[in-house]
MOPAC internal coordinates of N, CA, C and O (Angstrom, degrees):
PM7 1SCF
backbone

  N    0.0000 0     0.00 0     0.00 0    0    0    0
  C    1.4458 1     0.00 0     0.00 0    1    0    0
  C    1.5307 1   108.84 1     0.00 0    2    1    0
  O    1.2310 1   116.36 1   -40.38 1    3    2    1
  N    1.3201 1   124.52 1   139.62 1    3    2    1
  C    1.2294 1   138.08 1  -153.17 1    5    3    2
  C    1.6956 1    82.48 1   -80.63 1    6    5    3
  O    1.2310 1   119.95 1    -9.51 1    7    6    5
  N    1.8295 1   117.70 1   170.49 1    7    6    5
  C    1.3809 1   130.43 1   151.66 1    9    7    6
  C    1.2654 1   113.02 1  -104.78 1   10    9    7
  O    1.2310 1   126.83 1   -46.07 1   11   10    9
  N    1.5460 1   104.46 1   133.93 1   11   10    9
  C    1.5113 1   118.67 1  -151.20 1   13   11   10
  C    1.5042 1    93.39 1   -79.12 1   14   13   11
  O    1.2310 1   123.02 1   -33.50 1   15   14   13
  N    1.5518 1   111.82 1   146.50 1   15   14   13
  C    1.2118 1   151.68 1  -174.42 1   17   15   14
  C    2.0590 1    96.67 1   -45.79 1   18   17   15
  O    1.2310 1   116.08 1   -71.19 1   19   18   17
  N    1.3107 1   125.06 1   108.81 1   19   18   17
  C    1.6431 1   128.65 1   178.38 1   21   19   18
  C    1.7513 1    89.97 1   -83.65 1   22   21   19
  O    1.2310 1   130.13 1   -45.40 1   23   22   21
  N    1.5220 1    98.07 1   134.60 1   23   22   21
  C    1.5242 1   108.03 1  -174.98 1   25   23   22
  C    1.5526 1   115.86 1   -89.73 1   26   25   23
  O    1.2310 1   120.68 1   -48.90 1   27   26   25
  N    1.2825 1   116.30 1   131.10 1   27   26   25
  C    1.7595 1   121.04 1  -156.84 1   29   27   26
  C    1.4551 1    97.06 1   -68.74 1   30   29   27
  O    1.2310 1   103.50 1   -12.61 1   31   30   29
  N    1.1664 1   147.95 1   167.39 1   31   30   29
  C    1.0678 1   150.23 1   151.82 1   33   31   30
  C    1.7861 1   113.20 1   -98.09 1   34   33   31
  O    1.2310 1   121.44 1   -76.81 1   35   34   33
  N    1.3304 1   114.85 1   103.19 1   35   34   33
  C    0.9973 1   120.71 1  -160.15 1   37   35   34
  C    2.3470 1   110.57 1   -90.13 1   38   37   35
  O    1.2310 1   114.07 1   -47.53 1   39   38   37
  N    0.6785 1   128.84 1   132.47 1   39   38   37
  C    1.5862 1   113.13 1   174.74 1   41   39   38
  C    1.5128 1   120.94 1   -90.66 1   42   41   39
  O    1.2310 1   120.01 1   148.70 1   43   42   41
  N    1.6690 1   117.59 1   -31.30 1   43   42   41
  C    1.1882 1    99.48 1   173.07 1   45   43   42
  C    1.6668 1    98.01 1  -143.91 1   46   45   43
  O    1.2310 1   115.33 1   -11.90 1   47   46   45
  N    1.4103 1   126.46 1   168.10 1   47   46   45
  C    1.4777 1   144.30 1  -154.92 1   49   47   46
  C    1.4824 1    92.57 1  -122.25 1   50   49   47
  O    1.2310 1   121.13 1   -58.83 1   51   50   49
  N    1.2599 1   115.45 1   121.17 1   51   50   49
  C    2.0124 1   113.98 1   177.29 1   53   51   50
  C    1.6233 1   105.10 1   -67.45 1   54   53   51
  O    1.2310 1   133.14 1   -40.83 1   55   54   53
  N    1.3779 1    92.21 1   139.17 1   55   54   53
  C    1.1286 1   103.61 1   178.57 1   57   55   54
  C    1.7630 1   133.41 1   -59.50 1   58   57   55
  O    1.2310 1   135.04 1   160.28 1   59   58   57
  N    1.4933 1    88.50 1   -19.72 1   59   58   57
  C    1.4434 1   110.21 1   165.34 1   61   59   58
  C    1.5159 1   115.20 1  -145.78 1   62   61   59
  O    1.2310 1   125.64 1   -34.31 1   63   62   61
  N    1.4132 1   106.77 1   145.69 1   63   62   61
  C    1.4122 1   130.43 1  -160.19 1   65   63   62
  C    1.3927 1   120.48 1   -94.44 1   66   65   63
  O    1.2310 1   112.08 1   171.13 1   67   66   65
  N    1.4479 1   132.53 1    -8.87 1   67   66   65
  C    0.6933 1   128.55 1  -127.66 1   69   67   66
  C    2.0709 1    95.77 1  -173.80 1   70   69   67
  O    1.2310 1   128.34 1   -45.35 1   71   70   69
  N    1.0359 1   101.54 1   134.65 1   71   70   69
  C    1.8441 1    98.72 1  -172.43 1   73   71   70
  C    1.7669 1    98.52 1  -179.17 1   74   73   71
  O    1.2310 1   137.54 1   -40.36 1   75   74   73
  N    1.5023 1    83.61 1   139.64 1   75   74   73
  C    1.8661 1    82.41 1   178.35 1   77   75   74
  C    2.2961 1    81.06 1  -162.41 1   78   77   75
  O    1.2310 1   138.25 1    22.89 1   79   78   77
  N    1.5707 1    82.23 1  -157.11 1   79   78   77
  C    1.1590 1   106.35 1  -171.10 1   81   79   78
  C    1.8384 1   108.59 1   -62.82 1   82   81   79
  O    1.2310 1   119.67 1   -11.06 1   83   82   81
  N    0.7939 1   118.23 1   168.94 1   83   82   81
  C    1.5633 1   122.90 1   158.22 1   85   83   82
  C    1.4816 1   118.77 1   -99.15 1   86   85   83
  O    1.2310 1   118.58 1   150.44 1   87   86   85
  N    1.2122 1   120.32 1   -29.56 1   87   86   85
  C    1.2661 1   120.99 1  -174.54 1   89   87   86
  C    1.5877 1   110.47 1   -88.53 1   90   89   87
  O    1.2310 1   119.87 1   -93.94 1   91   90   89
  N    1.5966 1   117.85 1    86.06 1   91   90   89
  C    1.4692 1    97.61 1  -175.86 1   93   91   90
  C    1.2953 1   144.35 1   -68.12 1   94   93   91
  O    1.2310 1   124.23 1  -168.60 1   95   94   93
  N    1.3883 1   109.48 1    11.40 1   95   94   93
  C    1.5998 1   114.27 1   165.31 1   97   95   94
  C    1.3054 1   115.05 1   -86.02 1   98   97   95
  O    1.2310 1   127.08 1   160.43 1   99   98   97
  N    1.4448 1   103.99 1   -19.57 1   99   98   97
  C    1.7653 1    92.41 1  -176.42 1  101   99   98
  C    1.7214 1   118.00 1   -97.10 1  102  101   99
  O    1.2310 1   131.44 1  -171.75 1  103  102  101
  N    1.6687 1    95.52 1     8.25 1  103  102  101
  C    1.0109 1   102.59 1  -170.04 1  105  103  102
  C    1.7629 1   111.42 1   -89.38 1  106  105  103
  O    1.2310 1   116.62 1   -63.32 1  107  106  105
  N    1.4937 1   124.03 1   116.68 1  107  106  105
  C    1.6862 1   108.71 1   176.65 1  109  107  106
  C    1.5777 1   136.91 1   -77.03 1  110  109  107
  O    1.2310 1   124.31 1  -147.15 1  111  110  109
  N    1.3218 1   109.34 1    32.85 1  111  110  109
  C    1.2868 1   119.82 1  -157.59 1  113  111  110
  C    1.9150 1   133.31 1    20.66 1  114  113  111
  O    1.2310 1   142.36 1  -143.22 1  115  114  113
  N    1.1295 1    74.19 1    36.78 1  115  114  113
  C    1.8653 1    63.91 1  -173.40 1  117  115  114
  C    2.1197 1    91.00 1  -102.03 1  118  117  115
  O    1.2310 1   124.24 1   -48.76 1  119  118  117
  N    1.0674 1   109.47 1   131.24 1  119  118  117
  C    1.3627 1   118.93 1   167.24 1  121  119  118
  C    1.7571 1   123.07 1   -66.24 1  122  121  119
  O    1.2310 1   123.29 1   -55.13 1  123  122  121
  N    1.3492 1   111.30 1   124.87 1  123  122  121
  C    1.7398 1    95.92 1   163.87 1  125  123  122
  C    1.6024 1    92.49 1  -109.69 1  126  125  123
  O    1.2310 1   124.49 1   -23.55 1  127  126  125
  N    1.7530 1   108.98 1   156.45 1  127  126  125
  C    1.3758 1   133.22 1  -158.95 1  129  127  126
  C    1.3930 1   104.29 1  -111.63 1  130  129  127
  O    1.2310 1   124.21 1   -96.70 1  131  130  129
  N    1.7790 1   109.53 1    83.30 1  131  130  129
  C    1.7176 1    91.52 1   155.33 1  133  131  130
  C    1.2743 1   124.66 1   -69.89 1  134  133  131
  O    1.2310 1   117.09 1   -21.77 1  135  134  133
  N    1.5111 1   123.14 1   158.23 1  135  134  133
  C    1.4728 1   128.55 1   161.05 1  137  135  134
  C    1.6849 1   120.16 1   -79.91 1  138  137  135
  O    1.2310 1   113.10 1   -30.46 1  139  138  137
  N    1.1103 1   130.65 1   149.54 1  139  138  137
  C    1.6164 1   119.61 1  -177.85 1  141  139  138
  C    1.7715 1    95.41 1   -59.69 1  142  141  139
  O    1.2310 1   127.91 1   129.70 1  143  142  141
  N    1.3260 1   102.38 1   -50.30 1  143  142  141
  C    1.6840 1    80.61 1  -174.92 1  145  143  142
  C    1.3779 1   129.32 1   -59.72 1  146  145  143
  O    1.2310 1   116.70 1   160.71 1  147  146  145
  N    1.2954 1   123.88 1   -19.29 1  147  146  145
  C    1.4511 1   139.46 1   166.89 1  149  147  146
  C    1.5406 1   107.45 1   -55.07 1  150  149  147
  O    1.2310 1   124.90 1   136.57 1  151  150  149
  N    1.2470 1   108.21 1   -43.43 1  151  150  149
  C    1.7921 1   123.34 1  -177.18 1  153  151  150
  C    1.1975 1    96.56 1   -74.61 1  154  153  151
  O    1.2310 1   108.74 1   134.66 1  155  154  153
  N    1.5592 1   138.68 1   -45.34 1  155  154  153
  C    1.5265 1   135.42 1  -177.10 1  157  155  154
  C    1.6195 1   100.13 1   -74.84 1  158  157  155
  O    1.2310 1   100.65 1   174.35 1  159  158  157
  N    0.6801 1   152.72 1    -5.65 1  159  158  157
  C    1.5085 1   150.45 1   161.83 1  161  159  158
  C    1.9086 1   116.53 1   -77.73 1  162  161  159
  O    1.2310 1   133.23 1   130.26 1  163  162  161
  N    1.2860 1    92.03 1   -49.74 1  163  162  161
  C    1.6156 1   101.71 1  -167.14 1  165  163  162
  C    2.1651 1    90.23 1   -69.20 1  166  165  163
  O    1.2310 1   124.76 1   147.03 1  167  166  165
  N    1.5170 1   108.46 1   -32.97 1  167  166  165
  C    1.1768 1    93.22 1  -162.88 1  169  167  166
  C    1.3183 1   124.14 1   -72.35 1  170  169  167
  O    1.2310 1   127.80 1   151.21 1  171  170  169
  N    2.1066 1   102.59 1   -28.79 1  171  170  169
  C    1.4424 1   132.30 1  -171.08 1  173  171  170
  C    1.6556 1    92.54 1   -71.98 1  174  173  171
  O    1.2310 1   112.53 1   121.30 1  175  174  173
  N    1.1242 1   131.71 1   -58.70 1  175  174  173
  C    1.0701 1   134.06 1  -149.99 1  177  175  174
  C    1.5049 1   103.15 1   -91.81 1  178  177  175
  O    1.2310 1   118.73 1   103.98 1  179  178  177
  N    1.4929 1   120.02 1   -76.02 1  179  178  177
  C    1.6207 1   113.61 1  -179.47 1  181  179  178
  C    1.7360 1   116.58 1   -47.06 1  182  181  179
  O    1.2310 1   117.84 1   143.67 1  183  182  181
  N    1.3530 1   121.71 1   -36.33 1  183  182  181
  C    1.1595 1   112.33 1  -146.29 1  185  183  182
  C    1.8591 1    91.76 1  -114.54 1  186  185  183
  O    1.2310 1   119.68 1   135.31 1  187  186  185
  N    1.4133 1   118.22 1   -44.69 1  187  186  185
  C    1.2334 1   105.09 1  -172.97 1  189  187  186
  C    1.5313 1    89.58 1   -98.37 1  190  189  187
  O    1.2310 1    99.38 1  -167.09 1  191  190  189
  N    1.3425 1   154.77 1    12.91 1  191  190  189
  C    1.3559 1   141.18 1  -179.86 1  193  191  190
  C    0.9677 1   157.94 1    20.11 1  194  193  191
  O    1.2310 1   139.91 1  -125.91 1  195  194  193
  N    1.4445 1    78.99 1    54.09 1  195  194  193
  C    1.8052 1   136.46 1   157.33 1  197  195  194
  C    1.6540 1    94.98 1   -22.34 1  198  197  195
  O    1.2310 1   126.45 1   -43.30 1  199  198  197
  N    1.3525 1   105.21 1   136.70 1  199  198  197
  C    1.8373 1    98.03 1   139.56 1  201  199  198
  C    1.5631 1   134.01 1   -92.77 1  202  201  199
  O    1.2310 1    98.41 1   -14.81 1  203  202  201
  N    1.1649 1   156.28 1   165.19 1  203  202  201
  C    0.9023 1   141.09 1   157.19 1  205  203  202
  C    1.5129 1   146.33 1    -3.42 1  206  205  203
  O    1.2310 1   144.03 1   138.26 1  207  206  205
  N    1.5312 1    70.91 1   -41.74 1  207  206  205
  C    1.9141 1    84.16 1  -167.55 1  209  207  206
  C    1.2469 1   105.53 1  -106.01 1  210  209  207
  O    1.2310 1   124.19 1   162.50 1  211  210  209
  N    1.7751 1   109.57 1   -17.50 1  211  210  209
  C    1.5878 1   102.56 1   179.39 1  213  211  210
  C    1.5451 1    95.34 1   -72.99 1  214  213  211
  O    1.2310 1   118.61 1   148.20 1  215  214  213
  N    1.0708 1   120.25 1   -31.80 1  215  214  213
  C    1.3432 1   129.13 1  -164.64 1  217  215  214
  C    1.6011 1   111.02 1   -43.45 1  218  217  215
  O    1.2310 1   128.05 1   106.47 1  219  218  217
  N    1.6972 1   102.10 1   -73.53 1  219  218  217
  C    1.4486 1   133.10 1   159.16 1  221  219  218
  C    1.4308 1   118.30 1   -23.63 1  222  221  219
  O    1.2310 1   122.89 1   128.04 1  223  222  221
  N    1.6105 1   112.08 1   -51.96 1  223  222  221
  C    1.6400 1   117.22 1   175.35 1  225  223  222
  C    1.3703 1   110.92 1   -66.93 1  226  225  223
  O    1.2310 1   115.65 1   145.51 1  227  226  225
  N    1.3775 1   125.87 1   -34.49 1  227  226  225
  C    1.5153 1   133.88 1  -149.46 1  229  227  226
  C    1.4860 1    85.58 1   -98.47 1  230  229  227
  O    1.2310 1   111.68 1   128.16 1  231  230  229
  N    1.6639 1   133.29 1   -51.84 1  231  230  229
  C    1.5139 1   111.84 1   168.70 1  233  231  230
  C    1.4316 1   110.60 1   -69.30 1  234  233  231
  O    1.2310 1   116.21 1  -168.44 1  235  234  233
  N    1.1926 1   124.81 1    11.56 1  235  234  233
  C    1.6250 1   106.72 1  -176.93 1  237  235  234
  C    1.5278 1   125.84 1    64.62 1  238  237  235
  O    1.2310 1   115.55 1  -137.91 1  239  238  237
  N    1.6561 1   126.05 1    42.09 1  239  238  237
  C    1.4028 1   123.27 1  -147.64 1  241  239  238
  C    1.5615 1    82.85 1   176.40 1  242  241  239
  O    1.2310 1   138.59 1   -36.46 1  243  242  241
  N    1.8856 1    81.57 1   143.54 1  243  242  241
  C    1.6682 1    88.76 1  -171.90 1  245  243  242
  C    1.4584 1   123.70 1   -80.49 1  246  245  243
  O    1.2310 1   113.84 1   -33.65 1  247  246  245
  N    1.7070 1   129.26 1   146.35 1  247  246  245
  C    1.4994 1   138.48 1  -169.68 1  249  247  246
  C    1.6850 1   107.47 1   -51.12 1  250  249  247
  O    1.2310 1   120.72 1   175.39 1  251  250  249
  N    1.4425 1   116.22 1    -4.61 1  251  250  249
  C    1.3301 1   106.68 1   162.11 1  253  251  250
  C    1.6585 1   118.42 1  -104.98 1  254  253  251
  O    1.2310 1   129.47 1   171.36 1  255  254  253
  N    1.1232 1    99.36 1    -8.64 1  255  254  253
  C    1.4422 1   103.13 1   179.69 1  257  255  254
  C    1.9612 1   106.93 1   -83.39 1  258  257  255
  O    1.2310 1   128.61 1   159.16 1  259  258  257
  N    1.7071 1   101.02 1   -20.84 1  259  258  257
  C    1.3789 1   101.87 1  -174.15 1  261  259  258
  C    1.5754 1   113.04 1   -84.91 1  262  261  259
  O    1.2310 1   129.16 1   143.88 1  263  262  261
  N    1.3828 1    99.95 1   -36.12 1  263  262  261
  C    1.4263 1    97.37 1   167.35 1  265  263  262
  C    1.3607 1   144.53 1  -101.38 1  266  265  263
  O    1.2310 1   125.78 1  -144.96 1  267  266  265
  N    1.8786 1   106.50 1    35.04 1  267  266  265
  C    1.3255 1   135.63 1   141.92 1  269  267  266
  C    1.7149 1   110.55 1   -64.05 1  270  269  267
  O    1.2310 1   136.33 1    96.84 1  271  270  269
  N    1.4609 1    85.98 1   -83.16 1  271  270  269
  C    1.2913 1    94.31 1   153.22 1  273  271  270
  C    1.8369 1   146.68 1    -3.55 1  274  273  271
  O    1.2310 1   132.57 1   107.57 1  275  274  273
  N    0.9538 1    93.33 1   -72.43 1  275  274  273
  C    1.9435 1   114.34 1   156.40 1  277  275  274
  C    1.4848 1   106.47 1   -40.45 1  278  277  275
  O    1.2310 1   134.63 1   107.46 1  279  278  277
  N    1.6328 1    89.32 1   -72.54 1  279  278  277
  C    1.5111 1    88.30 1  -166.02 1  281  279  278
  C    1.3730 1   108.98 1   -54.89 1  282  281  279
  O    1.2310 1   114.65 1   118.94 1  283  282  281
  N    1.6848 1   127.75 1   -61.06 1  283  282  281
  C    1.5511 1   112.74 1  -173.19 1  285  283  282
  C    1.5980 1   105.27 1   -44.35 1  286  285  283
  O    1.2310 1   106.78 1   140.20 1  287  286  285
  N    0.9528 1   142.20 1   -39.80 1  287  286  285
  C    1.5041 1   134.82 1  -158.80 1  289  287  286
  C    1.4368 1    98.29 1   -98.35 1  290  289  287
  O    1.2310 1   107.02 1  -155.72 1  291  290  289
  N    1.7089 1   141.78 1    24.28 1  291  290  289
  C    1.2310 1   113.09 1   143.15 1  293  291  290
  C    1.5667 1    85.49 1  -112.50 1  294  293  291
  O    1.2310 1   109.74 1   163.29 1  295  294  293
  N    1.2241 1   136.86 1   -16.71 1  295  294  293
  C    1.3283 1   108.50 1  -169.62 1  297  295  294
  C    1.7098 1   100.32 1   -61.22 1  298  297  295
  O    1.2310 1   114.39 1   133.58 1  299  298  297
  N    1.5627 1   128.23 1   -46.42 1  299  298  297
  C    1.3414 1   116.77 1  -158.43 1  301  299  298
  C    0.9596 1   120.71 1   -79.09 1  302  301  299
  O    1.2310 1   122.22 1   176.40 1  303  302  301
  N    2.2722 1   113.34 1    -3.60 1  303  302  301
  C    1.4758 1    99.36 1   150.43 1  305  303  302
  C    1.4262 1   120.11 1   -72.75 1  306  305  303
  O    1.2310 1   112.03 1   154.93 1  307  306  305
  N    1.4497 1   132.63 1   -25.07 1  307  306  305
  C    1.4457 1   141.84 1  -159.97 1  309  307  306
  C    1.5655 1    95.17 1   -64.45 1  310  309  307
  O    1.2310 1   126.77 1   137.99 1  311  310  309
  N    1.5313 1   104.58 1   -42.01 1  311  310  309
  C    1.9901 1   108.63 1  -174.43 1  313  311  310
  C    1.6418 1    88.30 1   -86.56 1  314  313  311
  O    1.2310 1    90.86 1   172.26 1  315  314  313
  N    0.7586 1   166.27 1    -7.74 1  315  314  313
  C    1.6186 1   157.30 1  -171.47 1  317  315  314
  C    1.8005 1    91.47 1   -98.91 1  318  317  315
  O    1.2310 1   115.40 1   132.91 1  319  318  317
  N    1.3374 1   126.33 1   -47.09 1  319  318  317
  C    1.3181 1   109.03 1  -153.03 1  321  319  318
  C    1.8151 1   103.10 1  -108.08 1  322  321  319
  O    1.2310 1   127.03 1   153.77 1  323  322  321
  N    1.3200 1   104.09 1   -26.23 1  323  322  321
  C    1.2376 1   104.04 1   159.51 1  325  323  322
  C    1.8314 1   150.08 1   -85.93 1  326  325  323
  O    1.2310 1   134.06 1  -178.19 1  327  326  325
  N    1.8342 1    90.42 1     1.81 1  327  326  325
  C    1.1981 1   108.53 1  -173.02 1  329  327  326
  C    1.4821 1   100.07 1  -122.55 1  330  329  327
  O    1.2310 1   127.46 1   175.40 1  331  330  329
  N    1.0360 1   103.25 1    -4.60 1  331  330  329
  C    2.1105 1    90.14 1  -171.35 1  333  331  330
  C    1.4457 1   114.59 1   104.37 1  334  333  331
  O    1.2310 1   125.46 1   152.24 1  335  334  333
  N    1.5815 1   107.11 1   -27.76 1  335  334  333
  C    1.4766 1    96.64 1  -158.26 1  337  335  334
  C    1.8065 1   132.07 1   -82.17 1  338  337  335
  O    1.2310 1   119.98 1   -18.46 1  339  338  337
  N    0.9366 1   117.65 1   161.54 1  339  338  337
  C    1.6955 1   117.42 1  -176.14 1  341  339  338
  C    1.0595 1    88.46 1   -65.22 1  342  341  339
  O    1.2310 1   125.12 1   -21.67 1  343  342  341
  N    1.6519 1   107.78 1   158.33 1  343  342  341
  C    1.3651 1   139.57 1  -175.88 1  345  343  342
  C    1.8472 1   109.47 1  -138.15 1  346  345  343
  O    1.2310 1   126.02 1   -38.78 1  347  346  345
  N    1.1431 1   106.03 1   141.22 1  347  346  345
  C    1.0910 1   109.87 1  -153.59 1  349  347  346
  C    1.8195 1    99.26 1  -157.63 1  350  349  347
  O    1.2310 1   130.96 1   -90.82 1  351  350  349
  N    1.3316 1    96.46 1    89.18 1  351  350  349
  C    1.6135 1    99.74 1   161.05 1  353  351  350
  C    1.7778 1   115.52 1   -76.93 1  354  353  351
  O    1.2310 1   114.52 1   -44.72 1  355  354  353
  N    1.6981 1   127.98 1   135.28 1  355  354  353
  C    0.8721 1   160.54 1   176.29 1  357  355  354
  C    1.3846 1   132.20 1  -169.87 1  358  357  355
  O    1.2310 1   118.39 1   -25.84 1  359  358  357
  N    1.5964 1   120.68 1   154.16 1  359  358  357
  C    1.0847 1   116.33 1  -169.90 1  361  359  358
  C    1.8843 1   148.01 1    37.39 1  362  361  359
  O    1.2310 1   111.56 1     4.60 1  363  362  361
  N    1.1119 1   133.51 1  -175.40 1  363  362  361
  C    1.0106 1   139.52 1  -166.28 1  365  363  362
  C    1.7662 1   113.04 1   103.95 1  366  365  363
  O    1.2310 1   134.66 1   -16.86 1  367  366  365
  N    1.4842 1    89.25 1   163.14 1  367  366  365
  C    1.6796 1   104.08 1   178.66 1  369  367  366
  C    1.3018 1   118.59 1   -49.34 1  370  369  367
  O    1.2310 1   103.83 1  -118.02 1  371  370  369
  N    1.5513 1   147.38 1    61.98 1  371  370  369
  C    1.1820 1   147.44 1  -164.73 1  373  371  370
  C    1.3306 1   129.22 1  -103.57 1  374  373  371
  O    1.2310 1   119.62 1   -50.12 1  375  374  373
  N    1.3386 1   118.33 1   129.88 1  375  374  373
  C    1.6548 1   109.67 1   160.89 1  377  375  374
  C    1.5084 1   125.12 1  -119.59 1  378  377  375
  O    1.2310 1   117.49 1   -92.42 1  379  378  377
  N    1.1449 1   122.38 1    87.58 1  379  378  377
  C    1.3980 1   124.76 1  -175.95 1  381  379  378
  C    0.9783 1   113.12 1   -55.45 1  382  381  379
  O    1.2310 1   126.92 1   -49.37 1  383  382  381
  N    1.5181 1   104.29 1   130.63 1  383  382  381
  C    1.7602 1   132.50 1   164.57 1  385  383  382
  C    1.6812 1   122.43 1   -32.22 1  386  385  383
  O    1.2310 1   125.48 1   -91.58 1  387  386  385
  N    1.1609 1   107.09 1    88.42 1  387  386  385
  C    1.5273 1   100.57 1   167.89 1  389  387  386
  C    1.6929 1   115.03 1   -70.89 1  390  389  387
  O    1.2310 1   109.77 1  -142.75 1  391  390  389
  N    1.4116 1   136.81 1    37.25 1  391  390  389
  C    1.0461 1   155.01 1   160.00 1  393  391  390
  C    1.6492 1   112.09 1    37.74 1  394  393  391
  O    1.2310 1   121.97 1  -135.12 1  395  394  393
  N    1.3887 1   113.84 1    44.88 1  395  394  393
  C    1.3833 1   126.36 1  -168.92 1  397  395  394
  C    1.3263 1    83.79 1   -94.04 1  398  397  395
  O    1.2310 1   114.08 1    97.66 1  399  398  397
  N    1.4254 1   128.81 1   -82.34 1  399  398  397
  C    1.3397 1   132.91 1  -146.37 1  401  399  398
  C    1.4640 1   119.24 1   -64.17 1  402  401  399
  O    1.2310 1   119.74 1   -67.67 1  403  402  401
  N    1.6545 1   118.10 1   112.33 1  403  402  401
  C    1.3118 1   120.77 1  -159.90 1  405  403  402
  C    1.6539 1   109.02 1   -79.82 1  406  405  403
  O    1.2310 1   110.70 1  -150.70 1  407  406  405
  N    1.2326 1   135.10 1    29.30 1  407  406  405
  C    1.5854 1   135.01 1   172.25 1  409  407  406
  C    1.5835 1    84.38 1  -128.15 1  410  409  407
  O    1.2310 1   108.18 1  -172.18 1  411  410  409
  N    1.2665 1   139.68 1     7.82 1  411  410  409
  C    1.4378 1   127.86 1   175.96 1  413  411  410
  C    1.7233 1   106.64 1   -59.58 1  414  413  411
  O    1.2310 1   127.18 1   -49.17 1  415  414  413
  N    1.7325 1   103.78 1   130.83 1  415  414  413
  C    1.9839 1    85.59 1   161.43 1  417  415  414
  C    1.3493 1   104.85 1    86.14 1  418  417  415
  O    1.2310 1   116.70 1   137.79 1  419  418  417
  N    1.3665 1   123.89 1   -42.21 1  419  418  417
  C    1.6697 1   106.38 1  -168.95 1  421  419  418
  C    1.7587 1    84.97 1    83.88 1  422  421  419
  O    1.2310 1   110.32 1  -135.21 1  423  422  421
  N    1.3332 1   135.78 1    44.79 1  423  422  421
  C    1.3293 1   111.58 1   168.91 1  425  423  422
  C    1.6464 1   108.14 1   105.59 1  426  425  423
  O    1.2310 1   129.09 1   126.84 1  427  426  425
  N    1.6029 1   100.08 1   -53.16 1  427  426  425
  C    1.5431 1   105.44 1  -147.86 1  429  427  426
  C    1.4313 1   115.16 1   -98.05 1  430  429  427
  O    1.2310 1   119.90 1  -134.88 1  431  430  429
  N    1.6319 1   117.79 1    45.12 1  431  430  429
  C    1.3209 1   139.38 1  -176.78 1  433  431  430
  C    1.2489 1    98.47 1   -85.81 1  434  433  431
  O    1.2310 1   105.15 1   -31.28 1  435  434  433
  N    1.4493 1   145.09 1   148.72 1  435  434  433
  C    1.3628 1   155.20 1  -175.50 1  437  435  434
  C    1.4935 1    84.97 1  -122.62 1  438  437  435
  O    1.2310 1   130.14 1   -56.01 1  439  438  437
  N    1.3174 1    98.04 1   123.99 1  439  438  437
  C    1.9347 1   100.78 1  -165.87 1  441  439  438
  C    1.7376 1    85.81 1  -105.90 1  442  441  439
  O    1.2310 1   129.95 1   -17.23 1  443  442  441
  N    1.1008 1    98.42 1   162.77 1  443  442  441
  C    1.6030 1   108.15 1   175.91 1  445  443  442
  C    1.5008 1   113.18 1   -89.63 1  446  445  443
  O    1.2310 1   121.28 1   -48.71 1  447  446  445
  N    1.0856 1   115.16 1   131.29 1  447  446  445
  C    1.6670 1   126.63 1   176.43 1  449  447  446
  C    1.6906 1   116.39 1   -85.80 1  450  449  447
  O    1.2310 1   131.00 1   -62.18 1  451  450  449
  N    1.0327 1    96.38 1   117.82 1  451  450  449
  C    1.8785 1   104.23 1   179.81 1  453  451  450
  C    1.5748 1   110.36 1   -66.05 1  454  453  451
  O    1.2310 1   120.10 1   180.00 1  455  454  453

């Protein structure tokens, strides 16, 4: 029996779900499927430049599990931006940030508003 899937701790949810081409003729409609945690990786790491392992601590999940991870979520931008196709973040093993913990993010936790 497999060991069940440890849930990433994610900090923020994209604001949009959904991204493809602009030009809709050149576009072939077939969708590739990010996971939110795939999206919490590309964001920790590409954009705020995270390392690995800070990465790994901040989802709560080990630096080899994050950089599985990585890789599926740049390959399905590489097929999203090099093929035409829609992109579509959804799902995965997640636990969103109830934005209590003040070292969350390095800062860059999107806390929830009451």
């Amino acid at each position: 029996m497999p060991r069940p899937k440890k849930c990433r701790k994610v900090c923020n949810l994209p604001d949009s779900d959904q991204f493809g081409p602009l030009n809709k003729a050149q576009c072939n409609k077939q969708y590739v499927t990010m996971t939110v945690d795939e999206y919490e990786t590309i964001r920790l790491i590409d954009l705020h430049e995270y390392t690995q392992e800070e990465c790994a601590n901040q989802m709560k999940v080990a630096r080899t599990t994050i950089q599985a991870i990585y890789n599926d979520a740049r390959k399905k931008l590489a097929q999203s931006l090099v093929n035409g196709n829609l992109l579509r973040i959804e799902g995965g093993d997640i636990l969103v940030c109830d934005g209590l913990d003040k070292s969350c993010c390095k800062g860059n936790c999107i806390k929830k508003s009451d």
